[in-house]
N, C-alpha and C positions, 0 to 999 in steps of 0.2 A: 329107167323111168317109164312109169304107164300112165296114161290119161285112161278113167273108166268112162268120166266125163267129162264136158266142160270144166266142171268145177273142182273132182275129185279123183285124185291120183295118189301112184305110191313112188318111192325111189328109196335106192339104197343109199348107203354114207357116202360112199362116191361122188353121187349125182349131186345129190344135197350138197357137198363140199362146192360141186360147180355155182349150182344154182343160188346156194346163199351168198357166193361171193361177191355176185352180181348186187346184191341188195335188193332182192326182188321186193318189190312192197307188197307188191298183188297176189307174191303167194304167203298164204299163214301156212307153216310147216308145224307140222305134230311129232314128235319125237315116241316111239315106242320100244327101242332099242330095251329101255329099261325092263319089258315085259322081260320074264320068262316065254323062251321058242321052245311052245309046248303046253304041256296040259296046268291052267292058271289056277294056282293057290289061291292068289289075292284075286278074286274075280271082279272087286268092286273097283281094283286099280284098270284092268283092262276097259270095266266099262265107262269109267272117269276121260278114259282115252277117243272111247265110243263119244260121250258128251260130247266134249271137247270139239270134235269132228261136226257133229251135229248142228253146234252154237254156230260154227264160221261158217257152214255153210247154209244155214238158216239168217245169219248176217250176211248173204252175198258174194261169201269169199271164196278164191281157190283153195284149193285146202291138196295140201302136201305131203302124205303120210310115209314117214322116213324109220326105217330100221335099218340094221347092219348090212344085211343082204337084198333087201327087197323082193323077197318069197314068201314069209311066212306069217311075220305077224303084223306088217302092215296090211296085208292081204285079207288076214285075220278078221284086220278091225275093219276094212271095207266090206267084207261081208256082212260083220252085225251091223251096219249101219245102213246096208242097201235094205236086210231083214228088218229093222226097226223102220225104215220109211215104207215099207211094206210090199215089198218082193216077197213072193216065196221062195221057199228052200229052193227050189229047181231053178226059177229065171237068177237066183242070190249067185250060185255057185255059177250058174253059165256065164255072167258078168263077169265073177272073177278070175276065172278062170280063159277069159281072152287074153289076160297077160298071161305073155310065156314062161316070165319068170315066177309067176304064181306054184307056189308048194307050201302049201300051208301043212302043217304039223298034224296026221292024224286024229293024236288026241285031242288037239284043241277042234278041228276042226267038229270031233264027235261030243266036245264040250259046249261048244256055241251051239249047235242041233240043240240040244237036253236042255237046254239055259234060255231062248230064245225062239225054238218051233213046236219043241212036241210039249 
C-alpha cells in the first residue's frame, strides 16, 4: 500500500482484503483489476476508472486504487489523474514513481503519453 497523498493511494488485493475488512468508511476503493496489465483496447473503460478517481476525490475522499499486484495499473490510473489535474509528464511520473512497488506496463505507460500529453 502507497499514499501518493493524503487523499490518493494504490494497494494490491492483499492490502485491500485487509483494509476492507476493517469497513473503512473513509476509504472509497476503485477496483481496476478488471483493466487489461498492458496496452488498453477499451481506452474509455480505463478512463471511466480515471473519472471515477476524479469524482471521490473532488468529493473529499480518500480514494484507494486496488489491482491485483499493486505495480501497474493502479499506478497507471494515478498517473492519468495527477496528468489531468495538471502535472506534467516529468513531476506525473516522479510522483509515481516514489512507490517502490510502481511498474507500470511499458505499453501502457507509452499509451497514456500519446492519449493524454503530446
Amino acid at each position: 500500500m502507497y499514499w501518493f497523498t493524503k487523499n490518493l493511494g494504490t494497494c494490491n488485493y492483499y492490502d485491500y482484503e485487509s483494509l476492507n475488512a476493517v469497513k473503512n468508511p473513509e476509504i472509497e476503493f476503485v477496483i481496476v483489476w478488471d483493466l487489461v496489465d498492458g496496452y488498453q483496447e477499451n481506452w474509455g473503460q480505463f478512463m471511466s476508472k480515471v473519472k471515477i478517481v476524479e469524482k471521490a476525490l473532488k468529493d473529499k475522499k480518500k480514494v484507494m486504487i486496488v489491482c491485483r499486484g499493486g505495480m501497474s495499473r493502479s499506478n497507471a490510473v494515478v498517473l492519468a489523474v495527477l496528468l489531468r489535474q495538471g502535472l506534467d509528464w516529468y513531476e506525473a511520473n516522479e510522483v509515481v514513481h516514489r512507490n517502490p512497488e510502481s511498474r507500470i506496463e511499458t505499453n501502457l505507460l507509452d499509451q497514456i503519453k500519446k492519449k493524454l500529453v503530446d
